[in-house]
C-alpha positions as CSV (number, residue, x, y, z in Angstrom):
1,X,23.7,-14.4,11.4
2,X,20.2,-15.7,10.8
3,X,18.2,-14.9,7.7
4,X,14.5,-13.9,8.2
5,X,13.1,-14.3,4.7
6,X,9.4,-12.2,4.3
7,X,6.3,-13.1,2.2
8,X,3.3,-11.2,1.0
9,X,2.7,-8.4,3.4
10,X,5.4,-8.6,5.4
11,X,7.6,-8.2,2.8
12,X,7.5,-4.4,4.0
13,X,9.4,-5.3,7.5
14,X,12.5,-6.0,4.8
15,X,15.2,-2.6,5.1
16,X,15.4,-1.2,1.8
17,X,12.6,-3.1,0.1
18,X,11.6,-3.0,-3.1
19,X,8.4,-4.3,-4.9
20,X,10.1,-7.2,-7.0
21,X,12.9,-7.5,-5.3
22,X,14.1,-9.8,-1.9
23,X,13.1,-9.2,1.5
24,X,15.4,-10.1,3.4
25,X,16.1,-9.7,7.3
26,X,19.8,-10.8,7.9
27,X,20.3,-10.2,12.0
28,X,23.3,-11.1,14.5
29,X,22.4,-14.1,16.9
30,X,22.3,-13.5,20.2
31,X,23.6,-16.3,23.1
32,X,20.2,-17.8,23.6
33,X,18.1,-16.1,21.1
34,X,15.2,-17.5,20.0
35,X,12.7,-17.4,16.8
36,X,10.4,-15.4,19.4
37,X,13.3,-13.0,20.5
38,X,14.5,-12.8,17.0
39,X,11.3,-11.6,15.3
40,X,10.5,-9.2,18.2
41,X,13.8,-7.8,17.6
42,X,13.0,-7.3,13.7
43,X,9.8,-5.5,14.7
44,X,7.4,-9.0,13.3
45,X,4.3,-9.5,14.9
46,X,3.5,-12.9,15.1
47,X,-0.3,-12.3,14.3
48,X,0.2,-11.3,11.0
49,X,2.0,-14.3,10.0
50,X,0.2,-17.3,9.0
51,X,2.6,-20.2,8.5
52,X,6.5,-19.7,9.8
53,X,8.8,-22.2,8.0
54,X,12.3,-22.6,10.5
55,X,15.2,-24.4,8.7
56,X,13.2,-25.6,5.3
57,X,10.4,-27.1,7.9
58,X,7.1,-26.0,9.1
59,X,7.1,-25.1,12.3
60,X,4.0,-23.3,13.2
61,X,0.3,-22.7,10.9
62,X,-2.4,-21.0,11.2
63,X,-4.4,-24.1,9.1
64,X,-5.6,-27.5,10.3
65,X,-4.4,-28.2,6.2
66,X,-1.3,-28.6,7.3
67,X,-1.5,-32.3,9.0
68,X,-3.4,-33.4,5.2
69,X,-0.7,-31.9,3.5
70,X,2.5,-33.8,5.0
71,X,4.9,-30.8,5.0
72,X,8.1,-32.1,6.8
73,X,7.6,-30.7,10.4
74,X,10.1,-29.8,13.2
75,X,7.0,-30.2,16.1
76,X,4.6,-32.5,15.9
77,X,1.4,-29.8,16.1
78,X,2.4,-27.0,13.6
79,X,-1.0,-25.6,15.5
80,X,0.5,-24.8,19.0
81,X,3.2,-21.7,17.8
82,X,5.5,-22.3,20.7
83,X,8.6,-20.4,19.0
84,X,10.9,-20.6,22.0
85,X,13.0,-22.6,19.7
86,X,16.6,-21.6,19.8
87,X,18.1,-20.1,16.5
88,X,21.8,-20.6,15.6
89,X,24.1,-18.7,13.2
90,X,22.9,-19.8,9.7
91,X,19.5,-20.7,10.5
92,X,16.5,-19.2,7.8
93,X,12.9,-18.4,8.8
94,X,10.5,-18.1,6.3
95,X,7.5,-16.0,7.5
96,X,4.5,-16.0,5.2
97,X,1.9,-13.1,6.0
98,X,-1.9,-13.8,6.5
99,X,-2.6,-13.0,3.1
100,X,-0.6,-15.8,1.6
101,X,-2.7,-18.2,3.0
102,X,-3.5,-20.0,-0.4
103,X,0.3,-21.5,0.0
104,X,-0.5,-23.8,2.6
105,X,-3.6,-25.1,1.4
């Protein structure tokens, strides 16, 4: 099982959501799914989100901020938003929408 956890916006992609309340994604893994499979699976698309956090690290940004800022990284260019990275049971995305952009500057 791998957790999608949603911010902002996308909050509303979360079953059963409630304002105030989690949004949560929890989804079955799939043999060689990916954060790209995954999220197109859960109906997320990938231009509304603005930074994706994959495992407590930033993996992708819409922000140049992000090399100033010294988040721990899993790539070495947040920038390029390759997510053919594979996910495992027990992995957490974080997926913050366009309009929490203040968080990563």
């Amino acid at each position: 099982m791998v957790e999608i956890h949603l911010f902002g916006k996308l909050r509303r992609h979360a079953p059963g959501f409630k304002p105030g309340g989690r949004a949560v994604i929890q989804m079955a893994v799939e043999p060689h799914d990916t954060i790209a499979t995954v999220l197109a699976r859960a109906g997320i698309d990938t231009d509304r989100v603005y930074s994706l956090f994959f495992n407590f690290r930033l993996l992708a940004a819409r922000s140049r901020m992000a090399y100033w800022l010294r988040y721990h990284q899993a790539p070495t260019d947040p920038l390029d938003w390759d997510l053919d990275v594979t996910v495992h049971d027990g992995d957490r995305i974080a997926l913050f929408g366009r309009d929490m952009a203040a968080l990563v500057v």
